[in-house]
Steps between C-alpha positions, in 0.01 A plus 500: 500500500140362532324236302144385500425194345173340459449128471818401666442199700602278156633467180608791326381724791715351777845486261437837434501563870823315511706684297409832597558440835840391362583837340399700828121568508278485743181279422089586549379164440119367430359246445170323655663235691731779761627240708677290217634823419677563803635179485608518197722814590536448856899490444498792260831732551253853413223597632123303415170625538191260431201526415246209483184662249303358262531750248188342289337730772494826388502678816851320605682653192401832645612402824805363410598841343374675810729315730799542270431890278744686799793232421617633192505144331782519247341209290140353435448157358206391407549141513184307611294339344346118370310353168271284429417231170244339380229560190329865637178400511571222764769681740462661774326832514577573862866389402513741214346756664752469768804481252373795321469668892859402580674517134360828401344673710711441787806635273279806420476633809831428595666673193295808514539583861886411574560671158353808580748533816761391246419768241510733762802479648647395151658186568388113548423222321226288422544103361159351390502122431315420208559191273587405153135431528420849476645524139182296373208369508487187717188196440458307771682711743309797399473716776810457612684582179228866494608559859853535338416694219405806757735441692811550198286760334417731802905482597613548124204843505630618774835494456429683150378758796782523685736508185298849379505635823906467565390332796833290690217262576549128394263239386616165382248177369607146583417258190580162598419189318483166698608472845547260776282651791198382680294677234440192318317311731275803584428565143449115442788470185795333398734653312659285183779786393800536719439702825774742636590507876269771701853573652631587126158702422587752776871559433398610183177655597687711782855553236261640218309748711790643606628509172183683400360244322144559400397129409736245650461151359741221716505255235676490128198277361241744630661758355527332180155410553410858569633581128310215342194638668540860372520382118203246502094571436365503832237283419787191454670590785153471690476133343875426530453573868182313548674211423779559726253586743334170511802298536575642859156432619539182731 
């Protein structure tokens, strides 16, 4: 059993790591940074391959599936990816452009290429981390919170796809609300809600895809939250979150 995991050098990334190498699987790691990686997992008990590519690179996400299409990866997790806040028209456009290069893009071609082998042989599964973000629209952290939006409604479309084609094929959506990982001090926020564990994030992110969960959400409130959201004009939850928004900005 073979996992590829994306992102893994942190957070929610490297827990998920953890645990599958705790139930047996053998681990494709990337991340840009390949020597923390095989530090990180230098006493692993399965086997670890690393990878250190920038995947905002486009030509490294088709490398990366070059150097891994004849293992017959089991699992792909889309995991990497960072954010950015700040009023639009004064942020970043090389940082956006970036995000948008790593959070969708990056997933894109990942997605489509392991998932045609997957398709193919009829089994696999694919675990794309979005965010509660991408139930919304998101001022002040817009481009982040858009990035999100593809990235749920490309994995919800497609598994619509695989459902009508009685395909064994799995695809599963990680939703997760606030969460203690480095992300915060790359996207420049605070959070002022309670933030669950990354280590708690990818129990349940890693329990609900093989449950066949199609949106996993690793937090009670956010799920709540997810409700309110569905029942409200989107025009106040657009102002609702503005103002939530602005009180994470440091």
């Amino acid at each position: 059993m073979k996992c590829l995991i994306t992102g893994a050098s942190s957070g929610i990334g490297k827990e998920m790591a953890d645990y599958l190498a705790s139930l047996g699987y053998d681990l494709f790691l990337v991340a840009t940074d390949s020597k923390k990686l095989k530090e990180l997992f230098k006493d692993c008990q399965v086997k670890v391959t690393t990878f250190g590519l920038d995947l905002t690179v486009e030509e490294n996400c088709y490398k990366l599936y070059e150097n891994v299409k004849n293992e017959k990866i089991d699992i792909l997790i889309n995991n990497a990816g960072f954010g950015d806040a700040g009023n639009f028209t004064k942020t970043s456009l090389d940082k956006e452009l970036k995000m948008i290069d790593l959070n969708i893009k990056a997933y894109h071609i990942l997605t489509k290429l392991f998932l045609q082998d997957f398709v193919k042989r009829d089994y696999g599964r694919v675990l794309n981390v979005a965010s509660m973000a991408g139930f919304m629209p998101g001022p002040y952290m817009a481009t982040y919170y858009a990035t999100k939006s593809y990235v749920l409604n490309l994995s919800l479309a497609i598994n619509e796809e695989l459902k009508q084609a009685n395909s064994k094929v799995k695809i599963s959506v990680l939703c997760p609300g606030p969460v203690k990982t480095n992300f915060n001090k790359v996207a420049n926020v605070k959070f002022n809600i309670g933030s669950i564990s990354s280590k708690k994030a990818a129990y349940e992110a890693i329990e609900g895809m093989f449950n066949n969960k199609l949106i996993i959400i690793p937090n009670t409130m956010m799920k709540l939250n997810r409700v309110v959201v569905k029942f409200l004009p989107t025009k106040l939850v657009t102002y609702i979150n503005s103002k939530v928004q602005k009180r994470k900005l440091y």
